[in-house]
C-alpha positions in Angstrom: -58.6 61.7 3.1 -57.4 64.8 5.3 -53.8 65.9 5.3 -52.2 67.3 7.8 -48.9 69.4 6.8 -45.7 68.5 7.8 -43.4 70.3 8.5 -41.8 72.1 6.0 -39.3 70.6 3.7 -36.4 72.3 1.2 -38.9 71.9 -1.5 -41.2 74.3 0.0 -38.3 76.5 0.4 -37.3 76.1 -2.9 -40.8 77.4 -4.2 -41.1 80.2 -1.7 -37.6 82.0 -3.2 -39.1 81.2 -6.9 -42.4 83.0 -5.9 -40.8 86.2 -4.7 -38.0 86.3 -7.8 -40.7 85.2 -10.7 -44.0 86.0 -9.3 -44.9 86.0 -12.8 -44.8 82.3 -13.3 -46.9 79.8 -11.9 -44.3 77.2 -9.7 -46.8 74.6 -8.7 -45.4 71.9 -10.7 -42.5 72.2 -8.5 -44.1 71.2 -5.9 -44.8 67.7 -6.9 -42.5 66.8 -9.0 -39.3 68.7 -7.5 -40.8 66.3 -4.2 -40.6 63.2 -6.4 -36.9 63.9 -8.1 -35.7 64.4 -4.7 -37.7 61.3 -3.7 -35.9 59.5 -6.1 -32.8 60.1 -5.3 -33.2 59.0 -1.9 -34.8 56.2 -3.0 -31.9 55.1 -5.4 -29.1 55.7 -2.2 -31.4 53.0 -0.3 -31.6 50.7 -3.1 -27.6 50.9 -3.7 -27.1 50.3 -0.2 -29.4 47.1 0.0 -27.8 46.0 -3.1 -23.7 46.4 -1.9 -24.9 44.2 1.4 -25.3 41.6 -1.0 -22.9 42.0 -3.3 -24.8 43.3 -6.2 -25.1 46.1 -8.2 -28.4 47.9 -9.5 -27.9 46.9 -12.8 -27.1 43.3 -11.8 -30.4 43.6 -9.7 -32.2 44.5 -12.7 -31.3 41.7 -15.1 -31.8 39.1 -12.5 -35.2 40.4 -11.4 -36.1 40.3 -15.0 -34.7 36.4 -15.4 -36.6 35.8 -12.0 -39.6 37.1 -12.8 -40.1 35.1 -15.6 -40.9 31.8 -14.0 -39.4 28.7 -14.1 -37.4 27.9 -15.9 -35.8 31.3 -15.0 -34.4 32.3 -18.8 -35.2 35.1 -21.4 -33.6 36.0 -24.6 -31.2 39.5 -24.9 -33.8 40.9 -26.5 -36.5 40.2 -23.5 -34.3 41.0 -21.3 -33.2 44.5 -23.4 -37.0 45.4 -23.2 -37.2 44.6 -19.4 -34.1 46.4 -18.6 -34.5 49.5 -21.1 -30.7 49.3 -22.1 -29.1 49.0 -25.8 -27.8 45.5 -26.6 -24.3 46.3 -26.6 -24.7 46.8 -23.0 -26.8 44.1 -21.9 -24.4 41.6 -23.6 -21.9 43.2 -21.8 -23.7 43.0 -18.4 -24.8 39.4 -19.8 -21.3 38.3 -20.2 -20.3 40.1 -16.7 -23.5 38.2 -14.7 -22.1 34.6 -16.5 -18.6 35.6 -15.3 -20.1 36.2 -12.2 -22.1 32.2 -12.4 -24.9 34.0 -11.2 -27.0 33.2 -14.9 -25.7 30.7 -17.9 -26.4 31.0 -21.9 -27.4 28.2 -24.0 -28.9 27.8 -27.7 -32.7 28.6 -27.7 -33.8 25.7 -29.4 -36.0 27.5 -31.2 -34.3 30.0 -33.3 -30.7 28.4 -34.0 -29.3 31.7 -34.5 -30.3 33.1 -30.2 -29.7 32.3 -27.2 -31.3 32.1 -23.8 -30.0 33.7 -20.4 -30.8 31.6 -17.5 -30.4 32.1 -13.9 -28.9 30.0 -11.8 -29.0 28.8 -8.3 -26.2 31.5 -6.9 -27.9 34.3 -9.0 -31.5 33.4 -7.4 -30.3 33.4 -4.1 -28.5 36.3 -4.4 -31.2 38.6 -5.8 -33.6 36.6 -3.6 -31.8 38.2 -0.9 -31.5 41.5 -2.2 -35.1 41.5 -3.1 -35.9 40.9 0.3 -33.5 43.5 2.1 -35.2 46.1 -0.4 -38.6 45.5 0.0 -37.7 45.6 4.1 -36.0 48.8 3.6 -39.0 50.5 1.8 -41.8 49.4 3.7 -39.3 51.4 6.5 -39.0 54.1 4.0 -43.1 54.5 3.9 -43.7 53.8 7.5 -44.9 57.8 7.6 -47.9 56.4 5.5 -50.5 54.5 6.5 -51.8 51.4 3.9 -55.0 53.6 2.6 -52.2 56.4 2.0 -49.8 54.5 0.0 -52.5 53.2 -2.2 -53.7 56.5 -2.5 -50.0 57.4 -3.3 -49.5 54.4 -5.8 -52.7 55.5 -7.4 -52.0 58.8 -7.8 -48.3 57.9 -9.2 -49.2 55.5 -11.9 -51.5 58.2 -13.5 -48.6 60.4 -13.8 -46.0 57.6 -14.6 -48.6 55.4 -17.2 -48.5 57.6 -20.5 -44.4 57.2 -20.4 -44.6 53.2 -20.1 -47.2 53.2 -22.9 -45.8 51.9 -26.0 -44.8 53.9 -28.7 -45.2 54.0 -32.4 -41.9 55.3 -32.7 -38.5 53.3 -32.1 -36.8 54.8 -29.0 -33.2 54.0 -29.5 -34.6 50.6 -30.7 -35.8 49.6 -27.7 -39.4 49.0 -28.1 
């Protein structure tokens, strides 16, 4: 794969001005992952903005994508729903008693531990993030239009090697999430 440069961007200005003040350090790791925190940011503005059309929020987003996800019959526990989420679970009952507010999911007793419950989505929450889910996923494939379908698998590739070792599960409790 042969790549052309583009034209320059504020990261390489950014690294230029921290080669001439610390020549003495080596600023390479800028240039990736200054390029991906940037990226990211970009990339959350777009999401927020597909989100608000439809009346969601990114947090709503991500509960419901968890519920719908999970296949018929569209319900998880708190505590599936904590791991999908990464949040603590005074939040996510709080976001869990926001969504049933909301009608977009329901609780019930999960049959089988009388002391939990089960989140399901229902029909207003599915179409909703249905919705959403499409605008997004419109609204990136825009976003890497610059990059043809051998790049962005090269690009996916190269991102999940950096990204895998902090989704590997850990020995150690991380704010009781895992």
């Amino acid at each position: 794969m042969t790549l052309s440069r583009p034209a320059e961007d504020e990261v390489d200005r950014l690294v230029a001005a921290w080669k001439q003040e610390r020549p003495d350090l080596d600023v390479t790791p800028l240039e990736v992952l200054s390029r991906v925190s940037r990226l990211s940011r970009h990339l959350e503005r777009e999401r927020r903005a597909a989100f608000a059309s439809h009346d969601i929020e990114s947090w709503e987003f991500d509960v419901l994508t968890a519920l719908r996800r999970s296949g018929e019959p569209y319900e998880l526990s708190p505590g599936a729903l904590l791991r999908a989420t990464l949040v603590t679970s005074g939040t996510m009952t709080n976001r869990i008693d926001r969504l049933a507010a909301a009608g977009l999911v329901t609780r019930r007793p999960d049959p089988e531990d009388r002391r939990g419950v089960l989140v399901r989505l229902t029909r207003a929450g599915m179409d909703r993030v249905d919705a959403a889910f499409a605008d997004l996923l419109r609204r990136e494939r825009e976003l890497l239009a610059g990059l043809d379908p051998h790049e962005q698998r090269a690009l996916a590739c190269l991102l999940r090697t950096l990204l895998v070792p902090f989704d590997a599960p850990s020995d150690t409790l991380d704010n009781g999430l895992r």
